[in-house]
N, C-alpha and C positions, 0 to 999 in steps of 0.2 A: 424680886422681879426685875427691877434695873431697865434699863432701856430697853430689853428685849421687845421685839416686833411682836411676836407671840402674845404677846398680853395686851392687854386695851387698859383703858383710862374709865372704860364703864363697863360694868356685869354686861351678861348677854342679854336679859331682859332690856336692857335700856338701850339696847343696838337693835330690838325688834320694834321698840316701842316709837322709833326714829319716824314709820310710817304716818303716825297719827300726829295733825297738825293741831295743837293746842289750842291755837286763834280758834279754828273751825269747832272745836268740842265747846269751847266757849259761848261759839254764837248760838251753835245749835242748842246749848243747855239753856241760853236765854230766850228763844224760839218755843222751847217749851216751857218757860217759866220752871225752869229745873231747880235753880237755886233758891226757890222760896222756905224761906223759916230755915235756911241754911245757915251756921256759924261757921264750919272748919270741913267740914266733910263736903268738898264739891263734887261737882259731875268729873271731874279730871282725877279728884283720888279714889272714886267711886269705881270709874273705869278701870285703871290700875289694879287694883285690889281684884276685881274678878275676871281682870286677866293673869295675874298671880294665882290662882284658883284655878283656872283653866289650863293654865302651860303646867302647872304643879300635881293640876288634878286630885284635889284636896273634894273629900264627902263631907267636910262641917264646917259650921262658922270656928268653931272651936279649936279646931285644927289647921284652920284661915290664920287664927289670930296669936297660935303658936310658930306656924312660918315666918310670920311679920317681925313679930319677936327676934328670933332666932337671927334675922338678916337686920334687925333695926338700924345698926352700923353702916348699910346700905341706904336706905331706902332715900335717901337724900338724892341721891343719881334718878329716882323716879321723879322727883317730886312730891315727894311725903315727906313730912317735918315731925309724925306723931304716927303712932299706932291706934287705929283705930279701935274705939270700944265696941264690944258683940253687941250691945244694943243699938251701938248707931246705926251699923251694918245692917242689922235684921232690919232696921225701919226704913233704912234708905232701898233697901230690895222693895220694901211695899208700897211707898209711896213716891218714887223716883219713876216716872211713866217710863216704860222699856220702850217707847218711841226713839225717845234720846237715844238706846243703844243702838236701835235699827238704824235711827239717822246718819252713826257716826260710823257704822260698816260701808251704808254705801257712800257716804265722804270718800274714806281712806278706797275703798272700790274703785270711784269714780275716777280719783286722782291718779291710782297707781296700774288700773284694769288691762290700760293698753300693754303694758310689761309680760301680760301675762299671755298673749296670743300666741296660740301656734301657729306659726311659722310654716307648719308642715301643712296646712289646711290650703292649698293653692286654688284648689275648686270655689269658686266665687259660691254658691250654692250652700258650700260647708261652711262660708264664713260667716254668710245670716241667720244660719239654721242656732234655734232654741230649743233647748228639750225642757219639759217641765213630769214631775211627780213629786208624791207625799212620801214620807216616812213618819211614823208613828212613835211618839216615846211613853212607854207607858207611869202611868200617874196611879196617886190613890183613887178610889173613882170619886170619891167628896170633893175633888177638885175640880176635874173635869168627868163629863161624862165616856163612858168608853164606847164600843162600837161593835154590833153585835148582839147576839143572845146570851142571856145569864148560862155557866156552866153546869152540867149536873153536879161537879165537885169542886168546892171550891168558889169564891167570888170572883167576880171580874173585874179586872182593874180598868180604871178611867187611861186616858190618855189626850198628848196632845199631838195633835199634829202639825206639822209641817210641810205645806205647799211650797214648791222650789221653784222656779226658773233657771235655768245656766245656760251661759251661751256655748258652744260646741268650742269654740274657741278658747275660752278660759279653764274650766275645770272648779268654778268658784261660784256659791250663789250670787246672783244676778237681778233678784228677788225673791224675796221669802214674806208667807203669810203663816199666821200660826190661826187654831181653829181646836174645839173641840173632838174627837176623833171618830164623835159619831158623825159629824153634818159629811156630805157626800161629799166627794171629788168635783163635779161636776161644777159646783159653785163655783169653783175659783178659776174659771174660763173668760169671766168676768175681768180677769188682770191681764188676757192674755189681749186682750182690745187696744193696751197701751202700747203694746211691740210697735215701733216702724213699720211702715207698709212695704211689701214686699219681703217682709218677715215671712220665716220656715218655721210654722211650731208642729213638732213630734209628741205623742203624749200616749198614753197607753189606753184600751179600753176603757179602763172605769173613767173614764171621763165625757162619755157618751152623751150627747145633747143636740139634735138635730137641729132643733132651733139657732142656736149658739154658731154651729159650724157654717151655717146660712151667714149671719152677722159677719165673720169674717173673711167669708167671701166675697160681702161687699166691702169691708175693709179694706181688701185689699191683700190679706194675711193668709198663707198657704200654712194649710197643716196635714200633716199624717199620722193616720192611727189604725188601729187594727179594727173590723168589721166584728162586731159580736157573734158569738156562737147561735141566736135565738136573735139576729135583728131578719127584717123580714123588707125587702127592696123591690122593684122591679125593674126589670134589664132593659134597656133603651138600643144601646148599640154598642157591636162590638169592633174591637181597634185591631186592624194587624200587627201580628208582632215580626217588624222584623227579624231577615235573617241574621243578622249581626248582633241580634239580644243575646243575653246572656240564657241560657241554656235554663234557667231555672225559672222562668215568663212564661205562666202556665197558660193565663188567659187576661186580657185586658180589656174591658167593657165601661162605656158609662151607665148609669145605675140611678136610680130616682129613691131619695128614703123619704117618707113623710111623718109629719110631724103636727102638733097643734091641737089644737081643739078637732074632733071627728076626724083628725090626719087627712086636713084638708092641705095643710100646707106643703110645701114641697122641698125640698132642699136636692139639687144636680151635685151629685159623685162619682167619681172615677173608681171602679174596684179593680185589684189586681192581685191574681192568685197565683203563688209566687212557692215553688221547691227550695229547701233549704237544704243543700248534700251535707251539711256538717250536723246538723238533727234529725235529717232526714225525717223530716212533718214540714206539712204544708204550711203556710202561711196567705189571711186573706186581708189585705193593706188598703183602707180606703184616702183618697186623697180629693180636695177640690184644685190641684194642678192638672192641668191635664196636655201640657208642654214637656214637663220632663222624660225621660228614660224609664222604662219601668222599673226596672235594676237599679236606677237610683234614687225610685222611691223607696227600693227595698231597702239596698245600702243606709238611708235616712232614718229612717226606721230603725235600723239595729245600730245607732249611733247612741241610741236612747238609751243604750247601755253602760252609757259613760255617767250618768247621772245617780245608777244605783250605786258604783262603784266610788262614788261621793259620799253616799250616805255610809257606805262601808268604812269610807276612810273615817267619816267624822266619827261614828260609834264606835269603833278598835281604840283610837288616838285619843278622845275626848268622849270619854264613853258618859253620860247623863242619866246615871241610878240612881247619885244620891243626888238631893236638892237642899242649897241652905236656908230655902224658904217653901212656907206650906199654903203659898199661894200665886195663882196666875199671872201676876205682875214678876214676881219673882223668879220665876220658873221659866220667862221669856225673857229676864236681861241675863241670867245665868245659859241659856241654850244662845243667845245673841255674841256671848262672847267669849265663848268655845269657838262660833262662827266667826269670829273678827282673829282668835286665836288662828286658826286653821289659815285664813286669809294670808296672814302675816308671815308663818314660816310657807307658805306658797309663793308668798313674794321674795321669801329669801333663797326659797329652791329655784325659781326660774332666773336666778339672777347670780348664782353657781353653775362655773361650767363643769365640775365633776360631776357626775349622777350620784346622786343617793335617793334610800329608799326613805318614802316620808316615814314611814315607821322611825325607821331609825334617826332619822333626823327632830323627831317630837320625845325620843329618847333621850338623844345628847341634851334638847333645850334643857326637858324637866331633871336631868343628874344636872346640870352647870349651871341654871338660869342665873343667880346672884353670883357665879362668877368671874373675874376677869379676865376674858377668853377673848381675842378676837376675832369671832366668829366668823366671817369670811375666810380670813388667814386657816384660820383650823379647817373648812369644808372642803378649801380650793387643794388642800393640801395637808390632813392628820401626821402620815409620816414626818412630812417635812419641818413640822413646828418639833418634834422629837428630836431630829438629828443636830435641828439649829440649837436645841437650849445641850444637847453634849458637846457644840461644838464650841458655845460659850462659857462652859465649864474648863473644857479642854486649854483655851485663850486666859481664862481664870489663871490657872495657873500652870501656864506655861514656864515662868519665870522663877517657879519656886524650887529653890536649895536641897529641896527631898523630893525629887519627879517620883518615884516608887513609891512616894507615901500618899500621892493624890486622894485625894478621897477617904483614905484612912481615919475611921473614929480615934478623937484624942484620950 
């Protein structure tokens, strides 16, 4: 290796792992009382370990503890002085509260989140705007329960779900609740209370709860979401659309939905039914704004699409089939830090100015993770780390007695 620039002084892992502030994993593991009955295995190698697992993408403990192995000559550069045994692992997955892991994503979030804004979002509107949904992992159902009716063929498996938050700005959860996959959507409306006032939450039907959208009304918290097929309203009055709308502002009205015991109560909504020329199907968007653009309640609306395309990314990249533990605790610090994995090379994509695709870029970690690459140097520039190590070859031996033999096996 020799001085060359192309190479680092740490594997790639430990140039990702740069983000997480030790101090902080520290305190928060004492905030939980993490380290109790602990001798060698803390919160900090516990971390490590199944983020090695995550960027490796490894389905066992077994196969965990064959990587470690394999790299043990490394593991120094992490902070591991010792290979961990399979039985530590499995007990610290079950008794290590996955809080600690949740705490320490939105740390490294909180610290690094502003990095990751776009830039390109100028509309003060798109800057505050939230979008939230669930995605599903399915489980054995002895674990969790799942959601739905039994199949005619076949059992049904359990699952866990994932309630998200992300701000429009980032592309990175922003908060995440996990639940079993039967309890509703609806529940977790409940987190959306904590947004800032003057906060945009987008969310999709199944989240429907008349009462709930009342509450953040008074909050202060604007949201938009689509009107159900089978909700039943009364028309109050209707808003002209101007001439300068956008061409696809079918009708804009405010709307009274009720709610409560005997739908005595009341909740005031703005509807607006809205043409889509690229699906051509309608669309009916209800909103308690009732200042903005109708078109840019729509546009708001179809931003929410940024959020499945998150869940895409994390199931392709960090796909969660196999699990190294056969219970709840386990199964959400193992899904927490996929999520903190995912984080980390987001932080190293927005902070490259060549483009790559994240696929590719969770391919390069897991073929190089243990080794010593200087990852920036490599993304800003692959060719270039090429041409510089033949050009160091070339300065090698320039000076040598037999120029035609370069290279030549002796």
């Amino acid at each position: 290796m020799g001085k060359s620039s192309n190479f680092s002084g740490q594997p790639i892992f430990n140039q990702l792992i740069k983000f997480i502030d030790k101090g902080e994993v520290r305190e928060i593991a004492r905030r939980h009382n993490a380290e109790r009955y602990v001798k060698k295995f803390t919160t900090y190698n516990h971390l490590i370990v199944m983020l090695f697992v995550a960027f490796e993408g490894y389905h066992s403990i077994r196969e965990t503890l064959v990587g470690l192995l394999a790299n043990a000559h490394r593991l120094a550069h992490l902070g591991l002085n010792y290979v961990v045994r399979r039985s530590t692992l499995s007990e610290a997955n079950k008794r290590r509260v996955s809080d600690v892991f949740a705490d320490i994503y939105m740390s490294v979030y909180q610290r690094h989140g502003d990095s990751l804004t776009d830039s390109r979002l100028k509309d003060a509107d798109m800057k505050r705007l939230y979008i939230m949904d669930s995605t599903t992992i399915s489980l054995f159902k002895d674990i969790l329960k799942g959601v739905g009716r039994n199949p005619k063929t076949g059992k049904k498996k359990g699952g866990i779900k994932a309630h998200t938050i992300i701000r429009a700005s980032d592309h990175v959860p922003y908060l995440v609740r996990y639940s079993a996959a039967v309890r509703h959507d609806h529940t977790f409306l409940d987190e959306v209370f904590n947004l800032p006032g003057g906060s945009i939450i987008t969310f999709d039907k199944g989240y429907v709860d008349y009462g709930k959208y009342e509450v953040l009304t008074e909050s202060g918290i604007w949201y938009v979401t689509r009107l159900k097929d089978n909700a039943v309203y009364q028309a109050r009055k209707e808003f002209n659309i101007p001439d300068q709308a956008d061409s696809g502002v079918l009708k804009d009205e405010e709307i009274i939905l009720r709610y409560g015991k005997n739908k005595q109560q009341e909740h005031r909504s703005r509807r607006i039914a809205y043409w889509d020329s690229k699906s051509e199907r309608p669309f009916e968007f209800i909103t308690n704004n009732f200042e903005m653009a109708a078109e840019k309640i729509a546009l708001i609306y179809k931003r929410r699409w940024q959020i499945e395309l998150l869940f895409k990314q994390l199931k392709q990249n960090f796909p969660l089939k196999y699990f190294l533990g056969d219970n709840e605790n386990a199964i959400e610090i193992q899904i927490w830090s996929a999520m903190l994995a995912n984080l980390l090379l987001t932080l190293i994509k927005s902070q490259v100015k060549r483009k790559w695709a994240f696929s590719n870029l969770v391919s390069l970690v897991r073929q190089q993770l243990m080794n010593y690459i200087s990852l920036y140097r490599f993304l800003e520039d692959p060719e270039g780390s090429w041409r510089a190590i033949i050009q160091e070859d070339i300065l090698k031996n320039q000076n040598t007695l037999f120029p035609e033999m370069r290279g030549a096996c002796p």
